[in-house]
N, C-alpha and C positions, 0 to 999 in steps of 0.2 A: 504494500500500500504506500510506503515511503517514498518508493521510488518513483510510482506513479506520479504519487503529487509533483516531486520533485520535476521529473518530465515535463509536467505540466506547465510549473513554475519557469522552466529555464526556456520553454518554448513562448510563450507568453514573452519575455523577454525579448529573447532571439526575433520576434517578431515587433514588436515594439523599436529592436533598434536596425533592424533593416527599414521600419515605415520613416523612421527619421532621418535613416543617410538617404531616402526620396526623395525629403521634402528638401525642398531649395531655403535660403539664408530669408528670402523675402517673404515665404510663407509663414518662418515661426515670428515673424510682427506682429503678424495678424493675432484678433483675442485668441483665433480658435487654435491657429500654432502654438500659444503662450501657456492656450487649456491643455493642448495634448503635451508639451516638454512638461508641463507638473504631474499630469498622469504617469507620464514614463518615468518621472522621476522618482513618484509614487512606487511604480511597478517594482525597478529598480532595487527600491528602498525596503522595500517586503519581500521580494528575493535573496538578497542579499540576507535579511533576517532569517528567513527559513533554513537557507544554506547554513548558515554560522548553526543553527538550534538544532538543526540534525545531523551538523559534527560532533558536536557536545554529546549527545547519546550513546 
């Protein structure tokens, strides 16, 4: 089940930061560029956490 998540987790990512090497310099201006770079950063940010918390086990 860990793994899955995990899976899950790093694909979510992996997709998040191919949609932003897309987007051009002029798109993340825009509000909705600005909305989706805090999402991913978001994304990122709980990745990141999960990873660390199911080393620790």
């Amino acid at each position: 089940m860990h793994g899955f998540i995990k899976g899950m987790l790093l694909g979510a990512v992996a997709g998040c930061a191919a949609d932003m090497a897309l987007h051009t310099t002029q798109g993340k201006r825009t509000a909705a560029g600005k909305a989706m770079q805090t999402m991913t950063d978001a994304v990122d940010t709980a990745a990141a956490s999960v990873k660390e918390s199911m080393n620790n086990r």
